[in-house]
C-alpha positions as CSV (number, residue, x, y, z in Angstrom):
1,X,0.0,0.0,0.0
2,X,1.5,3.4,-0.9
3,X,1.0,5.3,2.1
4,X,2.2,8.8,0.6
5,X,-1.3,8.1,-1.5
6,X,-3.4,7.3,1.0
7,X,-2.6,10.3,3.1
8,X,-2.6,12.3,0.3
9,X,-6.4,10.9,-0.3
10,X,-7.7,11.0,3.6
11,X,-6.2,14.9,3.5
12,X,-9.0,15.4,0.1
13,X,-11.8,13.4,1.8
14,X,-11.6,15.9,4.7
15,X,-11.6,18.8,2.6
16,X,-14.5,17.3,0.5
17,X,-17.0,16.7,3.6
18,X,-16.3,17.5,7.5
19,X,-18.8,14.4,8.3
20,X,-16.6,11.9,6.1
21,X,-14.1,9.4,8.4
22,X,-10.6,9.1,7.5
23,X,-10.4,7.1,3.7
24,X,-9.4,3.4,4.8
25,X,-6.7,1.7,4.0
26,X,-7.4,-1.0,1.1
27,X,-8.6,-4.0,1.8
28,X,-7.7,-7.5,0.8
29,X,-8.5,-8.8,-3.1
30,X,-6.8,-8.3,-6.4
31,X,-4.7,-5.0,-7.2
32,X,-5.0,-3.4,-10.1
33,X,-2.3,-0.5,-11.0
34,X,-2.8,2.7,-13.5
35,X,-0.4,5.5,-14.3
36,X,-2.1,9.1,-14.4
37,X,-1.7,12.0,-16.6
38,X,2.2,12.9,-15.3
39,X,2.6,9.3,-14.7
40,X,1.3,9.7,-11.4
41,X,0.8,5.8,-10.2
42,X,-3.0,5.1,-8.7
43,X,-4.0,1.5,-7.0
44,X,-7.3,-0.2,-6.3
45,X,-8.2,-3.0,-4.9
46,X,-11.3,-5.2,-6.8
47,X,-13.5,-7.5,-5.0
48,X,-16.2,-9.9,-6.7
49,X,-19.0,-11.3,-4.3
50,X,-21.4,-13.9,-5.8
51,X,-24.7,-14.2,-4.3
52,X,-26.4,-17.5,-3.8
53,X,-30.4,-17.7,-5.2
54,X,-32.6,-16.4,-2.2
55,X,-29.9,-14.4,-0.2
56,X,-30.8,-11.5,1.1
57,X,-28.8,-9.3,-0.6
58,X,-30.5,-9.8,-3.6
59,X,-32.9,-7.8,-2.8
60,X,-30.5,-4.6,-3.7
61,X,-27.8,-5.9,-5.6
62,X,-26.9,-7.9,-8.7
63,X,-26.3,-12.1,-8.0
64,X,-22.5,-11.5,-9.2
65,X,-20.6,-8.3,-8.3
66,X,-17.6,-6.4,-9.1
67,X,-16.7,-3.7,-6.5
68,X,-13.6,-1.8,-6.4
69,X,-11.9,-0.1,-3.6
70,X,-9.8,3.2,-5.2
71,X,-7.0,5.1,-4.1
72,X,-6.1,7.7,-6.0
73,X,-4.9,10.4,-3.6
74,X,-5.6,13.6,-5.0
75,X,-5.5,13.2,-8.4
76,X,-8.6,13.7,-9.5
77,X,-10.8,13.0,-12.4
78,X,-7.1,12.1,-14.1
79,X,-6.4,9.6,-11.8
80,X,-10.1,8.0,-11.2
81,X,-9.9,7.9,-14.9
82,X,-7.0,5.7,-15.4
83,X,-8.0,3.0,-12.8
84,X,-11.1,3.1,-14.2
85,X,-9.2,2.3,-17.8
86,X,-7.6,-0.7,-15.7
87,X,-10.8,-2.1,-14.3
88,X,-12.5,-2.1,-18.0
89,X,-9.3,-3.9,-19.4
90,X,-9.5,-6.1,-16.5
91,X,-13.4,-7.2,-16.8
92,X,-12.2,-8.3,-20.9
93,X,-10.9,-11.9,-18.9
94,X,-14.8,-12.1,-17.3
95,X,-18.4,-13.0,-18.3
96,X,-20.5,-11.6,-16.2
97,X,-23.9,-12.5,-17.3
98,X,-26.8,-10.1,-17.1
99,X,-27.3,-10.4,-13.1
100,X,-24.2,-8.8,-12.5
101,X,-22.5,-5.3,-11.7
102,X,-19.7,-3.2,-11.5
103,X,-19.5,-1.0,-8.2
104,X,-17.7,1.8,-6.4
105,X,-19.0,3.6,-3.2
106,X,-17.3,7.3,-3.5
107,X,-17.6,10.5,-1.5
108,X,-21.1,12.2,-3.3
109,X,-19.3,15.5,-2.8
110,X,-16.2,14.2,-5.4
111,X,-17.3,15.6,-8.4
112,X,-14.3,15.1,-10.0
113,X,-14.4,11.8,-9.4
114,X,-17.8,11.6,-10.6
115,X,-17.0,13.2,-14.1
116,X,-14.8,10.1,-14.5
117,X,-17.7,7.7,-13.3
118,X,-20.3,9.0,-15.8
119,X,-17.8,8.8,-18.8
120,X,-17.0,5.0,-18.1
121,X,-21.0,4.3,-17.7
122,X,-21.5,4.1,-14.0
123,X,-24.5,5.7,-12.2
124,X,-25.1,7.0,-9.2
125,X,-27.8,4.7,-8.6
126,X,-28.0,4.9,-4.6
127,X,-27.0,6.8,-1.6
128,X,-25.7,6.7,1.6
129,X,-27.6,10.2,3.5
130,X,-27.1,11.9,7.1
131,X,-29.7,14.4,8.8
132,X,-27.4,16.2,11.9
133,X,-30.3,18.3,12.5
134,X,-32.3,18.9,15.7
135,X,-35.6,17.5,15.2
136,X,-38.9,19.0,14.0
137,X,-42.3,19.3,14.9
138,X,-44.4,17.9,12.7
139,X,-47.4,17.0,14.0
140,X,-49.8,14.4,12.3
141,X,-52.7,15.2,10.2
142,X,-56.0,15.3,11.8
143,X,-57.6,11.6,12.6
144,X,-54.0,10.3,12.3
145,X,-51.9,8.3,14.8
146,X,-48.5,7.2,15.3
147,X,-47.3,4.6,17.5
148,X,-44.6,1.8,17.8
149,X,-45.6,-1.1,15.9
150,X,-46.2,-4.2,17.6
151,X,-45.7,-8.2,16.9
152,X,-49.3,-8.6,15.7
153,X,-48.6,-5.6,13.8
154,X,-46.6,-8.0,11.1
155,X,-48.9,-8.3,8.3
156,X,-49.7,-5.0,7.8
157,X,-45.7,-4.1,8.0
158,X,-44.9,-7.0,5.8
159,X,-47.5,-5.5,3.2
160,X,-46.3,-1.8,3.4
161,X,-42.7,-3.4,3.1
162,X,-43.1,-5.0,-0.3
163,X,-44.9,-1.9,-1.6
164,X,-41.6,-0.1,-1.2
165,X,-39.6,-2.5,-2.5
166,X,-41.8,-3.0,-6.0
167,X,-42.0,0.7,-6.6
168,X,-37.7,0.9,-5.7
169,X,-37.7,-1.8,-8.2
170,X,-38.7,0.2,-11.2
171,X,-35.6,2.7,-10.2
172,X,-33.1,0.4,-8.9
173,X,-32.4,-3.5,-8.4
174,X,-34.4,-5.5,-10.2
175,X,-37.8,-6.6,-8.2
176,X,-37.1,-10.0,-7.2
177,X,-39.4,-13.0,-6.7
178,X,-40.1,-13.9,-2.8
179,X,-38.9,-10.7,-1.5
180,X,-41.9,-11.4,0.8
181,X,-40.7,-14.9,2.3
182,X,-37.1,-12.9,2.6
183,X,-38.2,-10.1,4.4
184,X,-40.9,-11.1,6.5
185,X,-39.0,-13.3,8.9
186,X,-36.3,-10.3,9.7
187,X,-39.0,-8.4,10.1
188,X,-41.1,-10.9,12.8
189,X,-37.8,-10.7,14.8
190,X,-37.6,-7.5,14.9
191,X,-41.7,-6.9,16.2
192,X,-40.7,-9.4,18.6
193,X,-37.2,-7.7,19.8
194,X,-39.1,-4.5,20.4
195,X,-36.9,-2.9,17.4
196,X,-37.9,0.8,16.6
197,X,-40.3,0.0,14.0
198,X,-43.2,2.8,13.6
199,X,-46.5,2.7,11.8
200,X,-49.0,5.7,11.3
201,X,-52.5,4.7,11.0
202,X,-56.1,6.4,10.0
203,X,-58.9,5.4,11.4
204,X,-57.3,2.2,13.1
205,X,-55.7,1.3,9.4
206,X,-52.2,1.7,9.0
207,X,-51.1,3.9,6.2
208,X,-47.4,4.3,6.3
209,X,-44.6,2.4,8.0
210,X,-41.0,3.5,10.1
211,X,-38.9,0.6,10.0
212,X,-35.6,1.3,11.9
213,X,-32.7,0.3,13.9
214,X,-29.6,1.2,15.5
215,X,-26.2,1.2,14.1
216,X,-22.9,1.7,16.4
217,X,-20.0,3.3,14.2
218,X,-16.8,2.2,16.6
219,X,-13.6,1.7,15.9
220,X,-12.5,-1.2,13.1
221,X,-16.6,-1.7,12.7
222,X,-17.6,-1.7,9.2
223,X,-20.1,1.5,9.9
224,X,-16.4,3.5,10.9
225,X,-15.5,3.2,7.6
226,X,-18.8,5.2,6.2
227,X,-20.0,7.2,9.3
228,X,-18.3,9.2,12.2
229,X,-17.8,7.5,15.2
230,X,-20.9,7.5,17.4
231,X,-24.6,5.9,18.0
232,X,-26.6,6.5,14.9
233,X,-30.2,6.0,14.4
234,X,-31.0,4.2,11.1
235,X,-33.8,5.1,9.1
236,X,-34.0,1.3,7.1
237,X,-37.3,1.4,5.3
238,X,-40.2,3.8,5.2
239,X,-43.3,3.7,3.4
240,X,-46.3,5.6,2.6
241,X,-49.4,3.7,0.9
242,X,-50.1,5.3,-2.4
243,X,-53.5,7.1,-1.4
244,X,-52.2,8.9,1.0
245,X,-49.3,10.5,-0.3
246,X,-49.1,14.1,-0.1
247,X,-51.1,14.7,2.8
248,X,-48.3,14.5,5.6
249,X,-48.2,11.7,7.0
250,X,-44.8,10.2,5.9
251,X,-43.4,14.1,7.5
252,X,-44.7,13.4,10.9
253,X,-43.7,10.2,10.9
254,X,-40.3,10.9,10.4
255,X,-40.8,14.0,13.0
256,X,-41.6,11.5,15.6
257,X,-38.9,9.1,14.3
258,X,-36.4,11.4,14.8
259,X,-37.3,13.0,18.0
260,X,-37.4,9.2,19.6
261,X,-33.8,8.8,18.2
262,X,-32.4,12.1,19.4
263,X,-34.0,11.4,23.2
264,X,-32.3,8.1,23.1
265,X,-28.7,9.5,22.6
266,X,-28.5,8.9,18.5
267,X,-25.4,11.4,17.3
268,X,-27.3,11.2,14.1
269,X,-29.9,9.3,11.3
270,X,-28.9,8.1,8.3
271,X,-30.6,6.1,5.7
272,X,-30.5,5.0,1.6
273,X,-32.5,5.9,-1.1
274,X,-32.5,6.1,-4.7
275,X,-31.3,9.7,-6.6
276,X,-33.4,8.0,-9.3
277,X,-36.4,7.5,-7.2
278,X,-38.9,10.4,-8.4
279,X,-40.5,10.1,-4.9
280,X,-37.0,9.5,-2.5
281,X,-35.3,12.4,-4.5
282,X,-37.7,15.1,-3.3
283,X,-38.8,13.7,0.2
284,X,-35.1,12.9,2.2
285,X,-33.7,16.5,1.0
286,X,-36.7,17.9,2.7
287,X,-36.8,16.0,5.5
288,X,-32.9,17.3,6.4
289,X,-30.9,14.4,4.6
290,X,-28.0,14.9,1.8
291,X,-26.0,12.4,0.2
292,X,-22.6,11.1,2.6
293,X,-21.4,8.0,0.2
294,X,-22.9,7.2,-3.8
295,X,-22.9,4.1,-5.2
296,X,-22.1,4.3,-8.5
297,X,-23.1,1.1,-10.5
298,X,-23.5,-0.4,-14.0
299,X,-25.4,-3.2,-14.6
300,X,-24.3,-5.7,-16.4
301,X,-21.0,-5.8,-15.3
302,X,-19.9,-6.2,-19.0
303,X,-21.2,-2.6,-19.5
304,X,-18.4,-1.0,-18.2
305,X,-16.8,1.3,-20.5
């Protein structure tokens, strides 16, 4: 590992975002080398993770996929660009398949590095966002309640659930079959472990769903390398039902979610969504989020360019 790079790029990730931890050294997998523009040497290390038929994972990401770790320092769009160059030459020797992706998780505030992204054909196709903001009052529309959902509760979170994931399906990961038989046992442990799971309901129906959880971002924890260290609240699901969209619900919901998290010590929220999402793209920004980490992704993996 060249250390003189990764200092150089922990010194740009703190310029780029004050909430960003310090850029981690690679992990283990297969290097691949580039030369910038100057002949500036850049490294990365690629990872490929297969997926088995009903793992869970599937239900966001492709059954075969390519991620790369980059360091690159501070060389820019330059540098991003040749490693890129590298990883295309390197995914000649493969075939993919059409469940399959190439993937990179970068600083969203990097545009640099995102100018090189777009040109070899990757997307920003999710997020990684953070709300540091005290909580608001949002109270709930009138005949509308909120409370913490129970274990008898499952159906009816199980159902709100799977409407999220088919309409995140049209903008993101394919929908998959028996996304339903996946979720729903996570989710009946949760009811029963008392996890912070909300719903909102109108006239004793519920209408939108909170499902949550706590994350601890510690030192050599996978969360240290994407958030700063602390207790976070994590916003995991949240959905509103179609016919009440608009009206807001889903806003006090999330009022009450995140006054709960902040009177239980949470440093912060955090969630993912979809830039791509027409719905997810207007309603996190308003609610106090903005994009930490994007995924950039092409699917297949052979569309790399």
């Amino acid at each position: 590992m060249n250390t003189a790079l990764l200092s150089a790029q922990r010194a740009r990730f703190a310029a780029l975002d004050p909430l960003l931890p310090a850029a981690a050294p690679l992990p283990e997998g297969e290097v691949l080398d580039a030369a910038a523009a100057g002949g500036t040497r850049v490294t990365g290390v690629l990872q490929v993770h297969r997926h088995e038929p009903g793992a869970f994972d599937l239900l966001w990401s492709a059954a075969r996929v390519w991620h790369l770790f980059p360091c690159i320092g501070d060389t820019g769009t330059a540098g991003m660009d040749a490693l890129l160059r590298a990883w295309r030459h390197r995914m000649d020797r493969e075939s993919p398949g059409a469940d399959s992706s190439c993937t990179v998780t970068w600083p969203s505030r990097d545009a640099e590095a995102a100018r090189a992204f777009l040109d070899h054909g990757l997307v920003p196709l999710s997020v990684l966002a953070v709300r540091t903001g005290p909580p608001q009052d949002h109270p709930a529309p009138p005949g509308v309640t909120i409370r913490r959902a129970r274990p008898e509760d499952l159906e009816e979170v199980v159902a709100l659930s799977l409407a999220t994931f088919r309409y995140s399906g049209l903008v993101a990961g394919p929908w998959r079959p028996g996304t339903g038989e996946l979720i729903a046992p996570r989710l009946e442990r949760n009811l029963a472990a008392e996890a912070p799971i909300w719903l909102a309901e109108r006239d004793g129906v519920a209408v939108a769903l909170a499902d949550c959880g706590w994350v601890e971002s510690a030192p050599g924890s996978w969360a240290a390398e994407l958030l700063p260290t602390g207790r976070w609240g994590y916003v995991n699901n949240v959905a509103t039902s179609e016919h009440v969209r608009g009206e807001g619900i889903g806003r006090a919901l999330l009022a009450r979610v995140h006054r709960e998290f902040a009177g239980r010590g949470a440093r912060a929220t955090y969630l993912y969504y979809n830039p791509a999402n027409p719905l997810s793209s207007v309603f996190w920004p308003r609610q106090g989020y903005r994009p930490l980490w994007s995924y950039w992704e092409v699917r297949p993996a052979s569309a790399l360019r």
